[in-house]
N, CA, C and O atoms as a GROMACS GRO file, in nm:
protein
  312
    1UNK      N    1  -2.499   1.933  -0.558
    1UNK     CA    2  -2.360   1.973  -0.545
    1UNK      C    3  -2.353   2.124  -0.556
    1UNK      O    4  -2.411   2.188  -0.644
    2UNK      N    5  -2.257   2.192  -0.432
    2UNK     CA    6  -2.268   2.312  -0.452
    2UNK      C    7  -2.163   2.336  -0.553
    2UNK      O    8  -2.079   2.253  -0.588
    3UNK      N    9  -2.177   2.486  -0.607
    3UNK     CA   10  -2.099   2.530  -0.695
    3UNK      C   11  -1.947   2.516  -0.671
    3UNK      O   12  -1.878   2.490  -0.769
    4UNK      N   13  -1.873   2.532  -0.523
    4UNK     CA   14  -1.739   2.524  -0.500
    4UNK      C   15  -1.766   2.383  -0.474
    4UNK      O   16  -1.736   2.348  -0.588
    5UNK      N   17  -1.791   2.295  -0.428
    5UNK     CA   18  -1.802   2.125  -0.503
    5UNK      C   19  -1.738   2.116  -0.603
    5UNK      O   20  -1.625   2.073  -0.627
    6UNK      N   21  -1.830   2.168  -0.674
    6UNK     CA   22  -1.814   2.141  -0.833
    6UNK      C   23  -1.681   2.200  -0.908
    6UNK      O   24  -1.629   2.172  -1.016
    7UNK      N   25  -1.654   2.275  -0.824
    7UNK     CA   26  -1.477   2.308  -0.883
    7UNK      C   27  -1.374   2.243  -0.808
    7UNK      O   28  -1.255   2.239  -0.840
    8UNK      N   29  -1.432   2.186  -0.694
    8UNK     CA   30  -1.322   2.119  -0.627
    8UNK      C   31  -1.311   1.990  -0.698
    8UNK      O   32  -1.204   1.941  -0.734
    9UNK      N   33  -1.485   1.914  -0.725
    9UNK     CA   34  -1.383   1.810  -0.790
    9UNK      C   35  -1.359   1.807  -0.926
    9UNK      O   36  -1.393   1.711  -0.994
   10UNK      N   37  -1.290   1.928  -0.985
   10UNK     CA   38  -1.196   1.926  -1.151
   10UNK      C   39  -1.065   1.916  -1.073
   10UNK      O   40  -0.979   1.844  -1.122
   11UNK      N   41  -1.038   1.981  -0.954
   11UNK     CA   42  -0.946   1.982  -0.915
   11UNK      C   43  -0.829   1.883  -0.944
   11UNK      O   44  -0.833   1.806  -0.848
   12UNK      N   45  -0.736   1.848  -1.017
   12UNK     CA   46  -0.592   1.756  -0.977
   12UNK      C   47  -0.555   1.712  -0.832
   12UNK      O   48  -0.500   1.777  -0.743
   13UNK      N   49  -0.607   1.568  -0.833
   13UNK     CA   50  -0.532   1.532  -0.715
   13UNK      C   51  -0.399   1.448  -0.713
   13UNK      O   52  -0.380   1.352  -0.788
   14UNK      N   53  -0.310   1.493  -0.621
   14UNK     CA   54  -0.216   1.390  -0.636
   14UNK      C   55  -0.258   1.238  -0.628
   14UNK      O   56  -0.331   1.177  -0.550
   15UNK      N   57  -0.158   1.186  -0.781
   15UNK     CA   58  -0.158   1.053  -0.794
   15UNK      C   59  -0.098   0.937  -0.705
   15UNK      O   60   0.020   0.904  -0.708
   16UNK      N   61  -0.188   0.884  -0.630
   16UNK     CA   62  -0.126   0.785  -0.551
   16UNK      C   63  -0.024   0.645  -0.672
   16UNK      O   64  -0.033   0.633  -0.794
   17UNK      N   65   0.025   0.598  -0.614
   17UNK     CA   66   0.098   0.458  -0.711
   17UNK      C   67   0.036   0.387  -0.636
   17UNK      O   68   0.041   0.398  -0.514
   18UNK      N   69  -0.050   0.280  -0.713
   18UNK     CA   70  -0.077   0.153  -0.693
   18UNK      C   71  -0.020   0.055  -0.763
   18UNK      O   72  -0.022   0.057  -0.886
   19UNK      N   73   0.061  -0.083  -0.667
   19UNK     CA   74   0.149  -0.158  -0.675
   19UNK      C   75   0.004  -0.289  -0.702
   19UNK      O   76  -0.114  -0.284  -0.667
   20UNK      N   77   0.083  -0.397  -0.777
   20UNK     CA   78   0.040  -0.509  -0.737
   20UNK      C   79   0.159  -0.594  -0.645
   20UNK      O   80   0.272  -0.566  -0.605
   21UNK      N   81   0.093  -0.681  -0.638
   21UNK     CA   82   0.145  -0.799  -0.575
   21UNK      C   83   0.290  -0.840  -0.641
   21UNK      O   84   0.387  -0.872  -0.572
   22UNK      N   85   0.291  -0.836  -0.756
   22UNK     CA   86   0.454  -0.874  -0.861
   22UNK      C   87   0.585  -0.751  -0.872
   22UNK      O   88   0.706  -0.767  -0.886
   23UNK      N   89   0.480  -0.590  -0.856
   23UNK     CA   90   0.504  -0.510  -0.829
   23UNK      C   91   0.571  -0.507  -0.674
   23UNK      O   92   0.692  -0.486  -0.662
   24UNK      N   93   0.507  -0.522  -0.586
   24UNK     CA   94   0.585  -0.460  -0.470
   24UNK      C   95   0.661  -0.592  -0.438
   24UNK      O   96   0.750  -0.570  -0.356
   25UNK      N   97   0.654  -0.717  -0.475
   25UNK     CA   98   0.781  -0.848  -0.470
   25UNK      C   99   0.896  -0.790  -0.554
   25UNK      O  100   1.013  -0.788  -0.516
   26UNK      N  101   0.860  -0.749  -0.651
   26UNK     CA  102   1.011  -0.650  -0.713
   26UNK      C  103   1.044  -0.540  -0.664
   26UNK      O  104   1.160  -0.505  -0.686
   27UNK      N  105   0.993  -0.486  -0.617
   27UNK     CA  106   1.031  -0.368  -0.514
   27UNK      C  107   1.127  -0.386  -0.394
   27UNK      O  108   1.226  -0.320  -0.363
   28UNK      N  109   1.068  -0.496  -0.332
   28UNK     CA  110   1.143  -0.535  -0.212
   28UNK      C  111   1.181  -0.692  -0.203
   28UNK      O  112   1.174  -0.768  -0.107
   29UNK      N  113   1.241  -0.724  -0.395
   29UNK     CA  114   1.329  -0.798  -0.386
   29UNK      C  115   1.270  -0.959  -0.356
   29UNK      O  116   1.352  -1.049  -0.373
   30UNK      N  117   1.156  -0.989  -0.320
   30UNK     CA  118   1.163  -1.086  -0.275
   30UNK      C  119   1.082  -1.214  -0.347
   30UNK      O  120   1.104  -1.218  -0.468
   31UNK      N  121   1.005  -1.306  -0.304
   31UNK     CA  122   0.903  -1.392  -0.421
   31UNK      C  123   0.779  -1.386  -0.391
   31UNK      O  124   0.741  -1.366  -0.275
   32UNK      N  125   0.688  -1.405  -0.507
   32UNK     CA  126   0.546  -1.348  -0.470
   32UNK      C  127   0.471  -1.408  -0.395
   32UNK      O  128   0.375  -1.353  -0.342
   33UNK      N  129   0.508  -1.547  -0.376
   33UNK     CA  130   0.443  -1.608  -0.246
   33UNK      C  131   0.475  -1.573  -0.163
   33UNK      O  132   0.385  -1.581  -0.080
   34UNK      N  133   0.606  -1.511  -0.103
   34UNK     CA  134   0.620  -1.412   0.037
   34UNK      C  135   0.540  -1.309   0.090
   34UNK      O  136   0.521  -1.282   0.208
   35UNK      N  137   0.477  -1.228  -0.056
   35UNK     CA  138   0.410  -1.115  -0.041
   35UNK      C  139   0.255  -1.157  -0.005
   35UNK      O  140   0.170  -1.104   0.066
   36UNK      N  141   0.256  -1.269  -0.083
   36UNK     CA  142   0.062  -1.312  -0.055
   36UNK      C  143   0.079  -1.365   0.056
   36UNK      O  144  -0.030  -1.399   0.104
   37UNK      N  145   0.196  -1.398   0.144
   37UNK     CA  146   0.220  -1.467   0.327
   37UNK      C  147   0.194  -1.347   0.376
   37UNK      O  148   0.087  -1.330   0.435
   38UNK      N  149   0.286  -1.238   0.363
   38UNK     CA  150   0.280  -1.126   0.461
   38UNK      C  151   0.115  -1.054   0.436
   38UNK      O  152   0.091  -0.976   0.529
   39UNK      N  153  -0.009  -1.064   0.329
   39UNK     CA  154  -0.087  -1.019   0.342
   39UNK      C  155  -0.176  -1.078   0.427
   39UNK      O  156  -0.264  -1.006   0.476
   40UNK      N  157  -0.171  -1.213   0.458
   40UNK     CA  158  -0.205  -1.292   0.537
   40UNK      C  159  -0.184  -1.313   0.683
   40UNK      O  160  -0.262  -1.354   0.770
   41UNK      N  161  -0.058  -1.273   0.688
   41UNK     CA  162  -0.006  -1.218   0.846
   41UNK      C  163  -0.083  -1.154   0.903
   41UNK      O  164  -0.181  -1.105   0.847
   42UNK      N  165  -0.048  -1.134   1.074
   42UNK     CA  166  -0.160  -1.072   1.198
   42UNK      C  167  -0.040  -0.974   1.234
   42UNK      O  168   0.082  -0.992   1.232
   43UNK      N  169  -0.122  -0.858   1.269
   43UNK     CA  170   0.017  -0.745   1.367
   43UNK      C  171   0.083  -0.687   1.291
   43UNK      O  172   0.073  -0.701   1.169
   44UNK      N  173   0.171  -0.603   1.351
   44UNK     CA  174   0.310  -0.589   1.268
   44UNK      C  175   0.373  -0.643   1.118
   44UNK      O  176   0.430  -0.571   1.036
   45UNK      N  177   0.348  -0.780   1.106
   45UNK     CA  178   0.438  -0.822   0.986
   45UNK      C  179   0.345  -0.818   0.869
   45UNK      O  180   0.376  -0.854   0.756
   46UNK      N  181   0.192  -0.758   0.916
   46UNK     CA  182   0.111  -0.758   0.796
   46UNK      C  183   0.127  -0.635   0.700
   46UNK      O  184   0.130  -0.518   0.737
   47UNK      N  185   0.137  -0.681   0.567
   47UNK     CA  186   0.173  -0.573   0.473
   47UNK      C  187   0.063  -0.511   0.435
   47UNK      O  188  -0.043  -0.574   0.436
   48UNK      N  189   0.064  -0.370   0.393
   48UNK     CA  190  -0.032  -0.315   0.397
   48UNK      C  191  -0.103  -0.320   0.222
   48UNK      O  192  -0.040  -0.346   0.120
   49UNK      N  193  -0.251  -0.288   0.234
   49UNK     CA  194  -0.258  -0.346   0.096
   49UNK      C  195  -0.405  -0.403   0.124
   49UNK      O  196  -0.448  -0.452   0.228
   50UNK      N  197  -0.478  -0.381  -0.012
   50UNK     CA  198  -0.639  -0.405  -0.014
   50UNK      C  199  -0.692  -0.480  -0.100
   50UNK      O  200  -0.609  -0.492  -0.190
   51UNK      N  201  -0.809  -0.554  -0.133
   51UNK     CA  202  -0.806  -0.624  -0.205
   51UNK      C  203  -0.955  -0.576  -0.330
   51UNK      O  204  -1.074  -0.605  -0.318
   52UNK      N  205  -0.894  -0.505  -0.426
   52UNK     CA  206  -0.981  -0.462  -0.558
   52UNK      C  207  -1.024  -0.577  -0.607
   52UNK      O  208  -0.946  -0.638  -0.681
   53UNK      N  209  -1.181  -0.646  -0.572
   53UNK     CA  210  -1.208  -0.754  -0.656
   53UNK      C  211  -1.132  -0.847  -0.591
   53UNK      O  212  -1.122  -0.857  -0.469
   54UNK      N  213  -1.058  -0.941  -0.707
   54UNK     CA  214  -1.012  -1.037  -0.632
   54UNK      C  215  -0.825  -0.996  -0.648
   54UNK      O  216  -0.751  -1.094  -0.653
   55UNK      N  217  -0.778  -0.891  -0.654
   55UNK     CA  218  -0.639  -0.883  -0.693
   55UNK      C  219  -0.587  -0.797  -0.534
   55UNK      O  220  -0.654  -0.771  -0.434
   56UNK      N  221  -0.517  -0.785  -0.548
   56UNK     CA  222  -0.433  -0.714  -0.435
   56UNK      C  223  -0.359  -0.590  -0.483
   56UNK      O  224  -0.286  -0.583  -0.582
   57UNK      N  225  -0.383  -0.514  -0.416
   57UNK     CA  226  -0.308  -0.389  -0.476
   57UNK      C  227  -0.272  -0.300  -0.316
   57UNK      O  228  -0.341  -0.282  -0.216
   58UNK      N  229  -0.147  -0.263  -0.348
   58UNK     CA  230  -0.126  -0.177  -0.228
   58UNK      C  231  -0.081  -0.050  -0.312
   58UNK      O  232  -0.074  -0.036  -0.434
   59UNK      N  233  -0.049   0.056  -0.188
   59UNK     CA  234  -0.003   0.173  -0.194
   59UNK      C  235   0.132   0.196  -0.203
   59UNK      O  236   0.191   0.160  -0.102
   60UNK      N  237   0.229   0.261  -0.320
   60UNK     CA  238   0.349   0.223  -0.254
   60UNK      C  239   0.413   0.332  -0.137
   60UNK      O  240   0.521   0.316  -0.080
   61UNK      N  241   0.330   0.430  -0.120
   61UNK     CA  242   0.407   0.480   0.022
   61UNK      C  243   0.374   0.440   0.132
   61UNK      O  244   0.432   0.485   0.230
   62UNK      N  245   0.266   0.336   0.146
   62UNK     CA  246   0.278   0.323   0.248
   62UNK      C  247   0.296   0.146   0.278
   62UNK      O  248   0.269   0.072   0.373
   63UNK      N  249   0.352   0.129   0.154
   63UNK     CA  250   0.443  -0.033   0.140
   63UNK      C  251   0.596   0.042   0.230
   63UNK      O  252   0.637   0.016   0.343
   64UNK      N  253   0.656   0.150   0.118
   64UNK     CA  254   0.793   0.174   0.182
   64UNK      C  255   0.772   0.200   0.352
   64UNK      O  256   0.845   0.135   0.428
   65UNK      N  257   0.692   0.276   0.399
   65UNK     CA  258   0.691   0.315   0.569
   65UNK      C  259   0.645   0.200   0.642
   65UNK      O  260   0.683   0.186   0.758
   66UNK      N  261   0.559   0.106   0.583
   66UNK     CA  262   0.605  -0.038   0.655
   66UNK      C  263   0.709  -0.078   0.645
   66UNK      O  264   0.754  -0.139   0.742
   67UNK      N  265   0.806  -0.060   0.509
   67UNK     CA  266   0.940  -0.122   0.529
   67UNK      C  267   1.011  -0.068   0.630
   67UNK      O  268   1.106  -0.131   0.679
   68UNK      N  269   0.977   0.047   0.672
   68UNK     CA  270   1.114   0.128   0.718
   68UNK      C  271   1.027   0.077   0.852
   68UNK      O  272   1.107   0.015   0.923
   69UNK      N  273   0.930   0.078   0.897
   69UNK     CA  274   0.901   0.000   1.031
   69UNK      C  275   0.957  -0.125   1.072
   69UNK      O  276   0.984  -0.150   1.189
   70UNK      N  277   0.985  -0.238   0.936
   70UNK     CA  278   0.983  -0.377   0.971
   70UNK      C  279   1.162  -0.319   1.021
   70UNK      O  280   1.224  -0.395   1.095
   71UNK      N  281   1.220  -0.207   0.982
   71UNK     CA  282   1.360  -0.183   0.999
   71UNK      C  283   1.404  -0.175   1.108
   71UNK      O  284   1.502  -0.219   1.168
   72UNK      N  285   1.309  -0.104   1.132
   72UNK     CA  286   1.312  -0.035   1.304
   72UNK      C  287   1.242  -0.094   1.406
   72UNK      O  288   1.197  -0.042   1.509
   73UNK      N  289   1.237  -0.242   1.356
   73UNK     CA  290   1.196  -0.381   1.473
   73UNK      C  291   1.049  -0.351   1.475
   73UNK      O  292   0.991  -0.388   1.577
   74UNK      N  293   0.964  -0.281   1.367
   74UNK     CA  294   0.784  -0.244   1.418
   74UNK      C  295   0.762  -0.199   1.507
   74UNK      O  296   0.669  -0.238   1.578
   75UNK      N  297   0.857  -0.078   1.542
   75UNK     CA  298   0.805   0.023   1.620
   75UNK      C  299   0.794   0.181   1.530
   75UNK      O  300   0.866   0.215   1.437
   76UNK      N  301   0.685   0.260   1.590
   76UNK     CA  302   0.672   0.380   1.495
   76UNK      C  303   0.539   0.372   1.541
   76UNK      O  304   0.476   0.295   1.614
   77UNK      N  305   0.512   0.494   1.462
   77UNK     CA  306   0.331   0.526   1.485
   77UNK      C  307   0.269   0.416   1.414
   77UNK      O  308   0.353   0.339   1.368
   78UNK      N  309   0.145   0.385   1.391
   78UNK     CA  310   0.081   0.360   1.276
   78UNK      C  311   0.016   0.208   1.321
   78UNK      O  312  -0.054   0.145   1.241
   0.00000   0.00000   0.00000
């Protein structure tokens, strides 16, 4: 590791939020078997989100910019 390496990683990075599964069903209101359907989904209606081990954890910004896609009928970049 070079020396500017080595100061880059003390560096502070911004903290992402990681949601679970109970987490982003309270977020967007709905029940947690909806959320373990939509991870299961193909295309568009699949929620975004990875699986640590055996748990599910997503991102929540980029839970909300799927929401705002499912808004805008799943159209948008991404």
């Amino acid at each position: 590791m070079t020396l500017s390496a080595a100061k880059l990683a003390h560096v502070p990075q911004p903290r992402r939020s990681l949601l679970s599964v109970e987490e982003v069903a309270e977020l967007l209101q709905v029940p947690v078997s909806w959320v373990y359907d939509r991870t299961r989904s193909r295309g568009v209606n699949r929620i975004p989100g990875f699986r640590l081990g055996k748990y599910w954890r997503f991102e929540e910004g980029e839970v909300l910019a799927w929401l705002e896609r499912q808004r805008s009928g799943g159209r948008g970049n991404a």
